[in-house]
N, CA, C and O atoms as a GROMACS GRO file, in nm:
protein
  592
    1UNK      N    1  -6.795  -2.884   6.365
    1UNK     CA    2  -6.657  -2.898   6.322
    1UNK      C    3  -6.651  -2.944   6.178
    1UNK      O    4  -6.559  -2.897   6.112
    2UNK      N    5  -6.732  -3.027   6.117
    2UNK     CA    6  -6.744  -3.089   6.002
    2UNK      C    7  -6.762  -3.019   5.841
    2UNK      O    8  -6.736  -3.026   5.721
    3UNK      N    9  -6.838  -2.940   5.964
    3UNK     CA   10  -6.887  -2.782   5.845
    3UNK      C   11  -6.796  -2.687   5.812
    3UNK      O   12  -6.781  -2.636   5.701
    4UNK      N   13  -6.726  -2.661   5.929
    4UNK     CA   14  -6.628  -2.553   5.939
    4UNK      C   15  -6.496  -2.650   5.853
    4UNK      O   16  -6.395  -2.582   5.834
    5UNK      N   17  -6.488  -2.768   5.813
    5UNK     CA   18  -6.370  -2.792   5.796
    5UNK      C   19  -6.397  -2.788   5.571
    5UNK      O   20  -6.329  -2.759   5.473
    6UNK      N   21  -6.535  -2.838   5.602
    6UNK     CA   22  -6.614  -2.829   5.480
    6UNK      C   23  -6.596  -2.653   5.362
    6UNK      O   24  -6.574  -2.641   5.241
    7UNK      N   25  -6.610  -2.584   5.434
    7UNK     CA   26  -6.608  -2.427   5.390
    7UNK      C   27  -6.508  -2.407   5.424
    7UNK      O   28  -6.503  -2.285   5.407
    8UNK      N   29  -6.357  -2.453   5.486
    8UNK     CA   30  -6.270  -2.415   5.455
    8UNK      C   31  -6.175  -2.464   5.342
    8UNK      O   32  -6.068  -2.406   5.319
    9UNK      N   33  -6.217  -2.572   5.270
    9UNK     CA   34  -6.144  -2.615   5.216
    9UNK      C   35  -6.180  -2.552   5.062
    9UNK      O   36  -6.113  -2.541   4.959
   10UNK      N   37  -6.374  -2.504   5.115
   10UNK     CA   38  -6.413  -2.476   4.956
   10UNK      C   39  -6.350  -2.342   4.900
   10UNK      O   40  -6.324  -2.318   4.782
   11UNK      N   41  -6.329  -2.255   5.012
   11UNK     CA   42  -6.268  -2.099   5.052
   11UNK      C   43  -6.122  -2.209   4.928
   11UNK      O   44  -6.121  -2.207   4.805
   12UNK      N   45  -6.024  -2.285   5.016
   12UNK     CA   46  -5.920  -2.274   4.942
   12UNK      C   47  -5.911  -2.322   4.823
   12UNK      O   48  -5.821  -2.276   4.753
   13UNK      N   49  -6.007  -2.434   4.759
   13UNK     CA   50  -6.026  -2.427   4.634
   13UNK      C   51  -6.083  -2.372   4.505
   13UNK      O   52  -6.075  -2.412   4.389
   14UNK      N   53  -6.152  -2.251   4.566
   14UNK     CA   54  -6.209  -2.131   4.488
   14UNK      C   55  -6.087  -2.048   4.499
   14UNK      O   56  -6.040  -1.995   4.399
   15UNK      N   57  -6.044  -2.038   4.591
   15UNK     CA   58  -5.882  -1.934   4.608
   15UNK      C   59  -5.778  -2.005   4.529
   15UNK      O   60  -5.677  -1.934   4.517
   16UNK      N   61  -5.769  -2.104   4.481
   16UNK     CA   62  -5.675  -2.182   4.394
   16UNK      C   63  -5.702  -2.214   4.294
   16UNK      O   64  -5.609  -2.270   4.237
   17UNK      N   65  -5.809  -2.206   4.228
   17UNK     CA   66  -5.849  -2.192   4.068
   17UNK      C   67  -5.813  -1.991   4.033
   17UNK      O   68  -5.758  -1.939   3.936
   18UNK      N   69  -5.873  -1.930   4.156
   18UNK     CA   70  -5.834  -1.798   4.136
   18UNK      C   71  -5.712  -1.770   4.101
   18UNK      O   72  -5.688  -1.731   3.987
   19UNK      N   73  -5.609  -1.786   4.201
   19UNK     CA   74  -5.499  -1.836   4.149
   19UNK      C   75  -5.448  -1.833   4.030
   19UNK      O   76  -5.392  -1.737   3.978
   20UNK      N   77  -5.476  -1.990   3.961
   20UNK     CA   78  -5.435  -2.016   3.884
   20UNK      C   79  -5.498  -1.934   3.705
   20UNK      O   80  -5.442  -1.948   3.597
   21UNK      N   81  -5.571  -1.889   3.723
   21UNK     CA   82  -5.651  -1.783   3.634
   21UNK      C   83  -5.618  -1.703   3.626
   21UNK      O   84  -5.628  -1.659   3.512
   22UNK      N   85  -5.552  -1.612   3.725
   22UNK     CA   86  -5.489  -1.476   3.693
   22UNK      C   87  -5.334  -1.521   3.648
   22UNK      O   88  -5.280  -1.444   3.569
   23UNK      N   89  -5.278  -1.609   3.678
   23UNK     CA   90  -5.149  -1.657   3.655
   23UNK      C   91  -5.115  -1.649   3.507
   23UNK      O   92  -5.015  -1.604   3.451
   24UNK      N   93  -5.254  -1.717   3.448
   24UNK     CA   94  -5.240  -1.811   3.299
   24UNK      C   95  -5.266  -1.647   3.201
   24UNK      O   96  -5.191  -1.619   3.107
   25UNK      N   97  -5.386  -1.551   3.246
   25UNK     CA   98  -5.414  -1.473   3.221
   25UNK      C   99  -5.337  -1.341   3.196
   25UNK      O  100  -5.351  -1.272   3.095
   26UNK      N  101  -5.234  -1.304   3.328
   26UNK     CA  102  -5.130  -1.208   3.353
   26UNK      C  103  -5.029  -1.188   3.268
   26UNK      O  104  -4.939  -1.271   3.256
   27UNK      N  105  -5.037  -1.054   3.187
   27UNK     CA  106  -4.976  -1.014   3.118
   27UNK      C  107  -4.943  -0.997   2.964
   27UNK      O  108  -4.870  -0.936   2.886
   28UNK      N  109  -5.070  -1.116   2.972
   28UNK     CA  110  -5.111  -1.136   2.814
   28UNK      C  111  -5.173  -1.029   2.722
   28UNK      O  112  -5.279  -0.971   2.747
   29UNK      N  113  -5.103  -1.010   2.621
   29UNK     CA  114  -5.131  -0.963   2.549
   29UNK      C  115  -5.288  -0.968   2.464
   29UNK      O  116  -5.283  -1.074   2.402
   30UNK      N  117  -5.382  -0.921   2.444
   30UNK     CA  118  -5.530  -0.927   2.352
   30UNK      C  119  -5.560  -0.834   2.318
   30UNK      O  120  -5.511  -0.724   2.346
   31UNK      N  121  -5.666  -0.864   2.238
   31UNK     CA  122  -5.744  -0.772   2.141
   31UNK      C  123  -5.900  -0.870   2.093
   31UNK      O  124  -5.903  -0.988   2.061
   32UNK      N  125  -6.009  -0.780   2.101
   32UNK     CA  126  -6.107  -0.848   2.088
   32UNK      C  127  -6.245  -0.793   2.130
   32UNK      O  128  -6.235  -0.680   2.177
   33UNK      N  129  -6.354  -0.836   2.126
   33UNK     CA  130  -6.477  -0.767   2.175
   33UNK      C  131  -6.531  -0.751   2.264
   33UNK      O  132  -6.611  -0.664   2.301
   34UNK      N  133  -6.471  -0.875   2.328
   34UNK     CA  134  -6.505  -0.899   2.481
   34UNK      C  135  -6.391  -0.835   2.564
   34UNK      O  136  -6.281  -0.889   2.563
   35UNK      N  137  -6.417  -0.696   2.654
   35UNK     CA  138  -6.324  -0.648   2.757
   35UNK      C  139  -6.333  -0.663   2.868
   35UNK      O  140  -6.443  -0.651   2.922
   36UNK      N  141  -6.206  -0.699   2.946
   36UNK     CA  142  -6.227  -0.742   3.084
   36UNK      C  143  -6.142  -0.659   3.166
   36UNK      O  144  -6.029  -0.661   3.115
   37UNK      N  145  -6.147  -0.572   3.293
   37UNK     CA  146  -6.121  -0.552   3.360
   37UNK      C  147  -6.054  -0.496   3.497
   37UNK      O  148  -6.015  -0.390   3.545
   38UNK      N  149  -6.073  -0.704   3.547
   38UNK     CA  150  -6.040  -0.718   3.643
   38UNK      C  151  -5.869  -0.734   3.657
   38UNK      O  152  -5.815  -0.749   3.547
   39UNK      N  153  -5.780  -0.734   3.771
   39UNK     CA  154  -5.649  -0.771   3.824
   39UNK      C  155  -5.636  -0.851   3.700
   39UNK      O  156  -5.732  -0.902   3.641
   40UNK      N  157  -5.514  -0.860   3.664
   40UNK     CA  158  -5.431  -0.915   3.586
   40UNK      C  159  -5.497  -0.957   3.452
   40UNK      O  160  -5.473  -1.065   3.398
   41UNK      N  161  -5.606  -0.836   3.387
   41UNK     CA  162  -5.654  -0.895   3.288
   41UNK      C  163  -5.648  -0.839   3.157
   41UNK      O  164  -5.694  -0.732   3.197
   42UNK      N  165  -5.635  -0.823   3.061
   42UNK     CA  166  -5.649  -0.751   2.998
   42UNK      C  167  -5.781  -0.730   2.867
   42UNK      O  168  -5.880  -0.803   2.858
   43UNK      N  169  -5.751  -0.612   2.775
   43UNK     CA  170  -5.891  -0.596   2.780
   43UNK      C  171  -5.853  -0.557   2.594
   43UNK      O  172  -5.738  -0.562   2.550
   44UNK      N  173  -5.954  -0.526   2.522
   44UNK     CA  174  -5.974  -0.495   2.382
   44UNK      C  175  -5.942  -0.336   2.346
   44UNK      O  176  -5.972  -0.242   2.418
   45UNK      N  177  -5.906  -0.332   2.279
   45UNK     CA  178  -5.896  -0.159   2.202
   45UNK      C  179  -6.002  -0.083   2.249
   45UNK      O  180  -6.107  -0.147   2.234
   46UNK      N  181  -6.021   0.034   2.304
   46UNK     CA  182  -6.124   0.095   2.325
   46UNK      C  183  -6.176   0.233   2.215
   46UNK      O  184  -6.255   0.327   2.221
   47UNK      N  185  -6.096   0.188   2.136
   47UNK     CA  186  -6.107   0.294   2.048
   47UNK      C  187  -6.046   0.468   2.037
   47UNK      O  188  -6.059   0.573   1.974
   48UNK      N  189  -5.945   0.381   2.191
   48UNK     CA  190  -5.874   0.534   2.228
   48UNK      C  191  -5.784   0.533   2.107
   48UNK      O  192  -5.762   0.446   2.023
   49UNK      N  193  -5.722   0.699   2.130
   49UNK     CA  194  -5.585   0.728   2.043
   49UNK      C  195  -5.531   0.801   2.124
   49UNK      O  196  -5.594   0.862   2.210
   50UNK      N  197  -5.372   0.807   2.108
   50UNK     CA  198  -5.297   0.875   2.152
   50UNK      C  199  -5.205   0.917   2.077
   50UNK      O  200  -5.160   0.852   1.982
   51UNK      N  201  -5.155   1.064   2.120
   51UNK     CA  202  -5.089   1.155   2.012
   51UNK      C  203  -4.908   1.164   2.102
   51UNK      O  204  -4.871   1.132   2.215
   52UNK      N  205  -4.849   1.213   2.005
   52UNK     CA  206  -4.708   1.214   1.966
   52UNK      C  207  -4.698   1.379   2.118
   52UNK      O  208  -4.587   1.412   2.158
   53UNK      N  209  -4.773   1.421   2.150
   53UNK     CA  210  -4.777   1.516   2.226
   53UNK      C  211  -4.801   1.469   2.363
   53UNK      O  212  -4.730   1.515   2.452
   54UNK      N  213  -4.910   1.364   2.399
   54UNK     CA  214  -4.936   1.313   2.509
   54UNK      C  215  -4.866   1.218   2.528
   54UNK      O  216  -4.837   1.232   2.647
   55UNK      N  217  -4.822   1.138   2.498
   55UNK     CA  218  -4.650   1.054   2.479
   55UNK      C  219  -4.546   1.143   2.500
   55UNK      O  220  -4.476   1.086   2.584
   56UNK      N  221  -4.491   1.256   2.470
   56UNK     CA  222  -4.390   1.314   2.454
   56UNK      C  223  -4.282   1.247   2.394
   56UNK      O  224  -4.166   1.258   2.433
   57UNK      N  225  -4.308   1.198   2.325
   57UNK     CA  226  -4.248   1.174   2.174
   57UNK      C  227  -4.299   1.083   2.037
   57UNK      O  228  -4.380   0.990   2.035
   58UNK      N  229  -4.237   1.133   1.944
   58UNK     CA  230  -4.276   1.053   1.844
   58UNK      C  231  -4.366   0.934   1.806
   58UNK      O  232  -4.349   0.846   1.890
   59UNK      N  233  -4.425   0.910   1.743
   59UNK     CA  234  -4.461   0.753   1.742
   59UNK      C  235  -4.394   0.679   1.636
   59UNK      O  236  -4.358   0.728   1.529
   60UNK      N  237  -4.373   0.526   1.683
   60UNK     CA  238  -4.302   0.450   1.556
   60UNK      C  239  -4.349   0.435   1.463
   60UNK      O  240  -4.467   0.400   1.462
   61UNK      N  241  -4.282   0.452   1.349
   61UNK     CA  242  -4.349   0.420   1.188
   61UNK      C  243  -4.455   0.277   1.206
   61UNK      O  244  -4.562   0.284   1.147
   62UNK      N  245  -4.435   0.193   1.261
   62UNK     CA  246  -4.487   0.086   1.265
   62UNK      C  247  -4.582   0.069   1.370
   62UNK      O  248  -4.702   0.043   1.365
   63UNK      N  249  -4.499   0.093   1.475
   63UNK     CA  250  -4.624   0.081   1.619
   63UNK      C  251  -4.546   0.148   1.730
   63UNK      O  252  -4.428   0.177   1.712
   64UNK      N  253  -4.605   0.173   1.843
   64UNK     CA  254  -4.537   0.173   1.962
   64UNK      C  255  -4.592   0.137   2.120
   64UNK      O  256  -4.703   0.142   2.172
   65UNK      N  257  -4.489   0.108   2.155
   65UNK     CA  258  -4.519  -0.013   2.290
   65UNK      C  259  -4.515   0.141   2.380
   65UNK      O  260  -4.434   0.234   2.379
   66UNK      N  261  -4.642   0.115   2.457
   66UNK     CA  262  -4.666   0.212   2.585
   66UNK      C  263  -4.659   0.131   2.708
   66UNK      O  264  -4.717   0.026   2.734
   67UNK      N  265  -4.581   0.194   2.772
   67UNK     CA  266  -4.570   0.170   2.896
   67UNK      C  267  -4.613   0.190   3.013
   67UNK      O  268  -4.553   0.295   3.034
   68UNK      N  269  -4.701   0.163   3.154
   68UNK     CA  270  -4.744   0.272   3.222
   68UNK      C  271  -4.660   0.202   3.322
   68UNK      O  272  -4.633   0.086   3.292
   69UNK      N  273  -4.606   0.251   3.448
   69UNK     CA  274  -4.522   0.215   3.526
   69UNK      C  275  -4.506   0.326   3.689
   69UNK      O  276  -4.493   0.449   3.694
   70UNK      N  277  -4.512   0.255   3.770
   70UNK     CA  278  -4.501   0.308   3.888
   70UNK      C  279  -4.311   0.304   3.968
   70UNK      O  280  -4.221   0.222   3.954
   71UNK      N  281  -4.317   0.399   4.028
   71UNK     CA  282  -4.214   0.440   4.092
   71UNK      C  283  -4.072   0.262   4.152
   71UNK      O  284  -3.958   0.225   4.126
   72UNK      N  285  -4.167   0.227   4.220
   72UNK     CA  286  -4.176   0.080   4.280
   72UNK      C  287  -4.210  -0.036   4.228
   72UNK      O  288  -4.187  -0.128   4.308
   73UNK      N  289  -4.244  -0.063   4.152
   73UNK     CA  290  -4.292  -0.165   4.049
   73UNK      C  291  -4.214  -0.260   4.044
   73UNK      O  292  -4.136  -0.221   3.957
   74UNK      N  293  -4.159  -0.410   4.091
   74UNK     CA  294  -4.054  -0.444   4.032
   74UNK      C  295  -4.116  -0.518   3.921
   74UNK      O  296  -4.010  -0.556   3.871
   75UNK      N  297  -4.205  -0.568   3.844
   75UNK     CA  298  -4.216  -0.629   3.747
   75UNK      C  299  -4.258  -0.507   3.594
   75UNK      O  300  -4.298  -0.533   3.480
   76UNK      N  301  -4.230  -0.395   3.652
   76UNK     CA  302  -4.201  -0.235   3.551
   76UNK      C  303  -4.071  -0.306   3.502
   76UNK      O  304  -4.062  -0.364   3.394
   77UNK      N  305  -3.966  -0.294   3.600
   77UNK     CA  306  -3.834  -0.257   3.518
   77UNK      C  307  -3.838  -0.347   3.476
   77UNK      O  308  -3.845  -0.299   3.363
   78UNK      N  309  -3.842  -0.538   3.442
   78UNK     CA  310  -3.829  -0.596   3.440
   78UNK      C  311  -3.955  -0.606   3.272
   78UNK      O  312  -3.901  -0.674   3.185
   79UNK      N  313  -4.067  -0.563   3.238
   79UNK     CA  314  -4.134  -0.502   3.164
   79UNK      C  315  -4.046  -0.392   3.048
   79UNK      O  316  -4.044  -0.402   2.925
   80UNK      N  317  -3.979  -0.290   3.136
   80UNK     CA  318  -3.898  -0.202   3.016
   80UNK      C  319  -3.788  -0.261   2.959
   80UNK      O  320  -3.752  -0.203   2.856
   81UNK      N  321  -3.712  -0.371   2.995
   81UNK     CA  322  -3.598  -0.463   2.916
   81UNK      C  323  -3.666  -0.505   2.808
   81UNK      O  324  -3.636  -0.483   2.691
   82UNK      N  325  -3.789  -0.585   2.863
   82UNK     CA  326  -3.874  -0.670   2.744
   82UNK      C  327  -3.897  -0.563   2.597
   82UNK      O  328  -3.851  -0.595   2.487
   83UNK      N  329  -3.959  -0.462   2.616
   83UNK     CA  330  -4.047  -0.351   2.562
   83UNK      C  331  -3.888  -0.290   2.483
   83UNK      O  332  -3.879  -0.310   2.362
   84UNK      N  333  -3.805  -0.240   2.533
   84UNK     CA  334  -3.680  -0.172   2.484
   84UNK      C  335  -3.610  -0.256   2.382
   84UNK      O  336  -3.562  -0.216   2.276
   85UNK      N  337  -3.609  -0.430   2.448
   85UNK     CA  338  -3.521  -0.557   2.378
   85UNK      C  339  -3.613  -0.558   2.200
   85UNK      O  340  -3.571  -0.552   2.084
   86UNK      N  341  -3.733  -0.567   2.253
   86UNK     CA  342  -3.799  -0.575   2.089
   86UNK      C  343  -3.832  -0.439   2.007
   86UNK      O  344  -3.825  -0.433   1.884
   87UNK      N  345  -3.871  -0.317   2.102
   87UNK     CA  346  -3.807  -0.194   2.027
   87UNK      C  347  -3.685  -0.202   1.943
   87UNK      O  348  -3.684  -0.166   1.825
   88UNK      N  349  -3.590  -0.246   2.002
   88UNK     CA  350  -3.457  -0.226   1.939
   88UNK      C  351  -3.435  -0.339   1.851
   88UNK      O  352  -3.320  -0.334   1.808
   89UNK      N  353  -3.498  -0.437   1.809
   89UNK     CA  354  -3.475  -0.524   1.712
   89UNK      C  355  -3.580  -0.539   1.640
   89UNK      O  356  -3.550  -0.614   1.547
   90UNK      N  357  -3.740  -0.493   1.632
   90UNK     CA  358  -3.804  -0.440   1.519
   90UNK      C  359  -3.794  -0.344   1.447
   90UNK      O  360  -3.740  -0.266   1.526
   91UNK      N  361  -3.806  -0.285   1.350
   91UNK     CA  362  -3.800  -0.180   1.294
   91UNK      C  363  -3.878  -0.072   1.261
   91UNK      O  364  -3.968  -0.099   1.181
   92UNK      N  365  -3.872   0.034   1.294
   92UNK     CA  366  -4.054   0.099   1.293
   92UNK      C  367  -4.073   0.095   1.444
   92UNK      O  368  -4.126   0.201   1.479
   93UNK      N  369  -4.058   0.038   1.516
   93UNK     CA  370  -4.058   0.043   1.682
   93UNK      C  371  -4.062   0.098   1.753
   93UNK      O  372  -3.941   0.121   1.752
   94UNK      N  373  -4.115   0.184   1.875
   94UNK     CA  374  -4.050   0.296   1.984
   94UNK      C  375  -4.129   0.229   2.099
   94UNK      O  376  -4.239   0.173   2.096
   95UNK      N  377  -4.040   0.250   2.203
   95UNK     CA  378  -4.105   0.231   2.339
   95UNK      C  379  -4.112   0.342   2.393
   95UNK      O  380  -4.025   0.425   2.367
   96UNK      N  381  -4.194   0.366   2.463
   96UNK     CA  382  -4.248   0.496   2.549
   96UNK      C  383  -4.297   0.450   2.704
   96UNK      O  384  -4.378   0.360   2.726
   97UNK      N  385  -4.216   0.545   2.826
   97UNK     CA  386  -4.278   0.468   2.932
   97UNK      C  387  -4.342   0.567   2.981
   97UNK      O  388  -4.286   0.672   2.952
   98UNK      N  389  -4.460   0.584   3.058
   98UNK     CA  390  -4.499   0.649   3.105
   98UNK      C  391  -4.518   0.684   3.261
   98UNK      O  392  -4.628   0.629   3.275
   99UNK      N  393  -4.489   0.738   3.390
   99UNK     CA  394  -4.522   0.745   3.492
   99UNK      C  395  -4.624   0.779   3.519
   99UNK      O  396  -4.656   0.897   3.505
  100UNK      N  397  -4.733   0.660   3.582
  100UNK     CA  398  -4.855   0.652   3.622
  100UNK      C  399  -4.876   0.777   3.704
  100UNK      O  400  -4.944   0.874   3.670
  101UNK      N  401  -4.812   0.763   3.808
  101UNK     CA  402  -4.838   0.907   3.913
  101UNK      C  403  -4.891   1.045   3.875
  101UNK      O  404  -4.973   1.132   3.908
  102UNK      N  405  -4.733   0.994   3.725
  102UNK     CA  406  -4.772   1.191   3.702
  102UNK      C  407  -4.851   1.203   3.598
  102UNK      O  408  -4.872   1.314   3.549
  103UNK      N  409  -4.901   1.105   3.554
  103UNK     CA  410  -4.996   1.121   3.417
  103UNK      C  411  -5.142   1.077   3.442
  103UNK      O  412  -5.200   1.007   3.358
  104UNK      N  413  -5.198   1.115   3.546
  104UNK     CA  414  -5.299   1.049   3.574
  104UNK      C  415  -5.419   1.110   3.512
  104UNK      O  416  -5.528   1.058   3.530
  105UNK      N  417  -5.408   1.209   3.445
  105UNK     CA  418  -5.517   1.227   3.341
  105UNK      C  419  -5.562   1.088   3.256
  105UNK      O  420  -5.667   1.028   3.237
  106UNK      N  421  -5.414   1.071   3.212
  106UNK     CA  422  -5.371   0.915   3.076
  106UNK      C  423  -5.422   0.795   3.133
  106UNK      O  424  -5.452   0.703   3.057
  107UNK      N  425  -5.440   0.777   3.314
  107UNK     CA  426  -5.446   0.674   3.392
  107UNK      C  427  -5.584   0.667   3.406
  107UNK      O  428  -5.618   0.549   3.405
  108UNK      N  429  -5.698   0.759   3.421
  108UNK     CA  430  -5.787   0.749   3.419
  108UNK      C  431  -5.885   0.778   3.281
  108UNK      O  432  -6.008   0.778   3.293
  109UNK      N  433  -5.832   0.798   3.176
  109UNK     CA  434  -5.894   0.835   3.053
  109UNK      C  435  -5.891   0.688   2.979
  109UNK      O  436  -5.991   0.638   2.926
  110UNK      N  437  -5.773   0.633   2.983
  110UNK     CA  438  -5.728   0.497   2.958
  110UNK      C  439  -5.776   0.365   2.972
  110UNK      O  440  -5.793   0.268   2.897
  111UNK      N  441  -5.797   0.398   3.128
  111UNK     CA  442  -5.841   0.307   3.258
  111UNK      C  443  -5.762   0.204   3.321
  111UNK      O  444  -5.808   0.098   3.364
  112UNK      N  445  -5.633   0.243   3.326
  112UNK     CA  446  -5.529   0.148   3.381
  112UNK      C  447  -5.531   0.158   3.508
  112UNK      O  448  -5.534   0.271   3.558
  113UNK      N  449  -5.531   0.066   3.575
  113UNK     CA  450  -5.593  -0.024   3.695
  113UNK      C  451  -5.469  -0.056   3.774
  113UNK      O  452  -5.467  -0.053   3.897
  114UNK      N  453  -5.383  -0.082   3.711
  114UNK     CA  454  -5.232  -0.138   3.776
  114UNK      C  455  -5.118  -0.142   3.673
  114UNK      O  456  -5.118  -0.161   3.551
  115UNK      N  457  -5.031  -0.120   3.753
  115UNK     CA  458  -4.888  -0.157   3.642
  115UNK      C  459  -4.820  -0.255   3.739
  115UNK      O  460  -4.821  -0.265   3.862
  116UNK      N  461  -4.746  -0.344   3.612
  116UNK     CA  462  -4.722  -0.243   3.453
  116UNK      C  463  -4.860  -0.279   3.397
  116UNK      O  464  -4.945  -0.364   3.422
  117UNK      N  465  -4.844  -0.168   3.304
  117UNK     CA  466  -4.966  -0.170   3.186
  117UNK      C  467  -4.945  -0.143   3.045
  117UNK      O  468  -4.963  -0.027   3.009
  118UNK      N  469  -4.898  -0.253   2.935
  118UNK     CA  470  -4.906  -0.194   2.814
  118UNK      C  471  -4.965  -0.184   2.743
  118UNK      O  472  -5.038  -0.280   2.721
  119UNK      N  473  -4.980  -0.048   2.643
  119UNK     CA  474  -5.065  -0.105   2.491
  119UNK      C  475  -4.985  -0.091   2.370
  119UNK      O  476  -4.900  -0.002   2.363
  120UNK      N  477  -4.996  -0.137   2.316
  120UNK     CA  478  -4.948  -0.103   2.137
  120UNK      C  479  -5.030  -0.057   2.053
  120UNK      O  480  -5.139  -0.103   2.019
  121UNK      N  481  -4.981   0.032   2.020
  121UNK     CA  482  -5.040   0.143   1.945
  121UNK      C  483  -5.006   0.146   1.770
  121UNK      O  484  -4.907   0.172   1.701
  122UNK      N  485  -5.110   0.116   1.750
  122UNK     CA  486  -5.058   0.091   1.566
  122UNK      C  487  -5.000   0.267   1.494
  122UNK      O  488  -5.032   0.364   1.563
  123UNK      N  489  -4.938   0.288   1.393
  123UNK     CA  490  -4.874   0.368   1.358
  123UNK      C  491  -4.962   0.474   1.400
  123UNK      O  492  -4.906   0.554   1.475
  124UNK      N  493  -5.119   0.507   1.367
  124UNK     CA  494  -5.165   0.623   1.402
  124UNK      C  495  -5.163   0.633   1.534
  124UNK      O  496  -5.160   0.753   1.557
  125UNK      N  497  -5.164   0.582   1.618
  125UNK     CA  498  -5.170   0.608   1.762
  125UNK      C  499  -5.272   0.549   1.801
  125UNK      O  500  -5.274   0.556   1.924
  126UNK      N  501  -5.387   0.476   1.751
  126UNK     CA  502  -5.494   0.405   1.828
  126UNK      C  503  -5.406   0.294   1.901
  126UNK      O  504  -5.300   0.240   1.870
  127UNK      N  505  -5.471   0.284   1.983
  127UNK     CA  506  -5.428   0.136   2.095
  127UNK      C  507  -5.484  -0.004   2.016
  127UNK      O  508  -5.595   0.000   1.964
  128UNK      N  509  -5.435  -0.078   2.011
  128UNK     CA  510  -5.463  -0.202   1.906
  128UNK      C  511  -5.498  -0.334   1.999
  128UNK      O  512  -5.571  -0.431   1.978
  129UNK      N  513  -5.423  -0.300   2.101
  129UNK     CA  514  -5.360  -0.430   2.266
  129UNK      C  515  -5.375  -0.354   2.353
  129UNK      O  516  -5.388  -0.233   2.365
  130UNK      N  517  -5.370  -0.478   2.443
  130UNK     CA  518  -5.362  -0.373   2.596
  130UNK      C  519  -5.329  -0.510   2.676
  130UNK      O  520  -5.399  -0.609   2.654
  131UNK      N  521  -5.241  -0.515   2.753
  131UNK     CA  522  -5.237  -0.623   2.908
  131UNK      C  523  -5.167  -0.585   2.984
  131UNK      O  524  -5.066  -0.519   2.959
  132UNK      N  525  -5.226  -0.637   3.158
  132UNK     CA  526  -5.172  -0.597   3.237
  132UNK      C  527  -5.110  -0.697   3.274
  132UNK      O  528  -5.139  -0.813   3.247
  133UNK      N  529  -5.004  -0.653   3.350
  133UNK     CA  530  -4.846  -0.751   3.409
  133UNK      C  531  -4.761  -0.761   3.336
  133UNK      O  532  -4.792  -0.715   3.226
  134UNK      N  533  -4.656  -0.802   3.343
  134UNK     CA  534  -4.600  -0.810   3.309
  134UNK      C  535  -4.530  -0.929   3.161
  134UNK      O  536  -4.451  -1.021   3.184
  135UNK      N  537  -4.574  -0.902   3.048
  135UNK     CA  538  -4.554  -0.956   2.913
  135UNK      C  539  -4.431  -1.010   2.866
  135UNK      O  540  -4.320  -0.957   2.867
  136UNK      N  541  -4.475  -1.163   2.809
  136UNK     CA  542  -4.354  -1.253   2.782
  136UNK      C  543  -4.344  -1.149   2.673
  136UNK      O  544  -4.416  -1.052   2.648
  137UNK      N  545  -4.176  -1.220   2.586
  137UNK     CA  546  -4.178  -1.108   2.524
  137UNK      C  547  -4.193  -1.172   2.369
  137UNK      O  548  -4.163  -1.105   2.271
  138UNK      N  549  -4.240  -1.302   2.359
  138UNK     CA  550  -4.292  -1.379   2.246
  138UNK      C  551  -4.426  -1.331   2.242
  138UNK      O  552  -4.495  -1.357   2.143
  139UNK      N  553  -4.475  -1.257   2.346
  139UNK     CA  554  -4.669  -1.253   2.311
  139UNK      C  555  -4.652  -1.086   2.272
  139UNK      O  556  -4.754  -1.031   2.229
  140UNK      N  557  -4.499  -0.983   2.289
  140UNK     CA  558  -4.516  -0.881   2.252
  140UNK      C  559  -4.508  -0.881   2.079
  140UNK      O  560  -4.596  -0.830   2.010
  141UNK      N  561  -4.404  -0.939   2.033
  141UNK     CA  562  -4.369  -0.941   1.954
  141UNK      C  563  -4.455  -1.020   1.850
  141UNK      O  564  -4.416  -1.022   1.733
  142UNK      N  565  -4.590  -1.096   1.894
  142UNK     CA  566  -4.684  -1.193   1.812
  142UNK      C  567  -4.795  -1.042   1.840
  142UNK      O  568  -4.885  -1.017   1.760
  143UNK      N  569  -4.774  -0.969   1.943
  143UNK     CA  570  -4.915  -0.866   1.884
  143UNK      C  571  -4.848  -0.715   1.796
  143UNK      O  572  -4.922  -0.629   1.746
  144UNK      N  573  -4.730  -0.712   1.795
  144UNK     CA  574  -4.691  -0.640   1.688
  144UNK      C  575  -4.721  -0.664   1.541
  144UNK      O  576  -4.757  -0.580   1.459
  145UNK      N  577  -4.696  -0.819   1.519
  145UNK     CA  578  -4.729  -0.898   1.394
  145UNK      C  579  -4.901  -0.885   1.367
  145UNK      O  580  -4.962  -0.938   1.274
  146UNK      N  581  -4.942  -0.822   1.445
  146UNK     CA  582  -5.094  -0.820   1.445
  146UNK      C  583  -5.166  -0.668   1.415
  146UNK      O  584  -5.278  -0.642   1.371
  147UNK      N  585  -5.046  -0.573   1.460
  147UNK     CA  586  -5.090  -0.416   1.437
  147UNK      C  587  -5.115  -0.372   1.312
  147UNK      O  588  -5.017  -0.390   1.241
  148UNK      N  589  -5.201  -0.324   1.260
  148UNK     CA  590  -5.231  -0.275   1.118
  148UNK      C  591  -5.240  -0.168   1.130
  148UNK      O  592  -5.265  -0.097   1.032
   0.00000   0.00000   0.00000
């Protein structure tokens, strides 16, 4: 009994740092050398690009916020306010959303794992950012300030 009460508690305190790691982690915006992943993580530029054709539309003079988004998602729509709110008050800006389902060429070339999923894409179309979940919209607007 002593044991069993022993390994259950370690089960819930490895499950509660887990927890709290994807929490702190989720949705954040990065860029960097080290890429990660896993659930709610996000990861470094991969050196992809994306064109004004595979978007189906334009890209912003400045940058543009990609969206990937599922049918059901509720932290999508709640993601496209954020993404649309600072589109529309930077300048140079475009948001683009994309449906995961039907673009799954983009989903697996990419490697998006879950939505929502954004990246920002500096004026040429390389991906600059990338995080999954759903993004405050102070950490969107601090990795715009970062796109070159």
């Amino acid at each position: 009994m002593g044991a069993g009460v022993i390994v259950c508690l370690a089960v819930l305190v490895a499950a509660s740092a887990f927890g709290i790691i994807w929490k702190i982690r989720n949705g954040r915006l990065r860029s960097g050398a080290a890429a990660t992943t896993g659930g709610g993580s996000v990861s470094s530029a991969g050196g992809e690009t994306l064109t004004e054709t595979e978007l189906g539309r334009p890209l912003g003079g400045r940058a543009t916020l990609v969206q990937f988004s599922t049918a059901f998602c509720a932290p999508c729509r709640a993601t496209r306010v954020i993404l649309a709110d600072v589109a529309g008050m930077v300048d140079g800006v475009a948001h683009v959303e994309i449906d995961a389902e039907s673009r799954l060429d983009l989903v697996r070339r990419l490697d998006i794992r879950r939505t929502p999923t954004v990246l920002v894409l500096g004026p040429d179309g390389r991906v600059a950012q990338r995080g999954s979940g759903q993004p405050r919209k102070a950490d969107v607007i601090a990795a715009l300030g970062e796109v070159r």
